[in-house]
N, C-alpha and C positions, 0 to 999 in steps of 0.2 A: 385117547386117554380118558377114561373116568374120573370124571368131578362128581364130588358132594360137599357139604358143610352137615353136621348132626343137624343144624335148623331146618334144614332141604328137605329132607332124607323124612319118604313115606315107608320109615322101614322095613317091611313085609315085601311091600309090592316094588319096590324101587331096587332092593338087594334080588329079588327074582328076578326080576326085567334085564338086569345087569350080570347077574351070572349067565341068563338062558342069549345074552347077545355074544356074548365070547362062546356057549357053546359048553359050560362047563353045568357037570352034573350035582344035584343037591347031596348024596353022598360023599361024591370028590369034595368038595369045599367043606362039609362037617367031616370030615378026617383031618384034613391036616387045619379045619380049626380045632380039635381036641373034642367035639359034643359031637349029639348025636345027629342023623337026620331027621328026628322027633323034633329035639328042640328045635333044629333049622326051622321045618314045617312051622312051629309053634311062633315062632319070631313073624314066617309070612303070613298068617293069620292072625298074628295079633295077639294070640293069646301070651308070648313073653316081649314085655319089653327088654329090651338089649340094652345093654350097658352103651355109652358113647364109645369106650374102648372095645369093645367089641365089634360093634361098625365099624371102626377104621381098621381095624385085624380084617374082617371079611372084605373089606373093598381092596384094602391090599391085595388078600390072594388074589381078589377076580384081578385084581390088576396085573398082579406077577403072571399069572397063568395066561393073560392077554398077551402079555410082551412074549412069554415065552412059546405061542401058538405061533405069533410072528406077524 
């Protein structure tokens, strides 16, 4: 199960780390967040901070996507 708190969360590198261990592609996850794989990139680098709400949307899917790999 992935844990975070918005406090935790080195958001760029923390939400990379966490997608690429389930397996799941930066494309896949900027789709059915609604943006692009630009922004994605732009978040792991730093150049956009993310909204809190938006973190917990992207940890969700890597979540959903976890459970649903199996």
């Amino acid at each position: 199960m992935l844990t975070h708190s918005s406090v935790e969360v080195n958001t760029g590198l923390d939400i990379k780390i966490a997608r690429l261990r389930v397996g799941l592609f930066q494309y896949q996850l900027a789709g059915w967040l609604g943006i692009s794989p630009c922004q994605l990139s732009q978040i792991k680098t730093g150049r956009i901070e993310p909204s809190p709400e938006l973190v917990e949307r992207i940890y969700r899917e890597i979540e959903t996507y976890s459970k649903a790999k199996g």
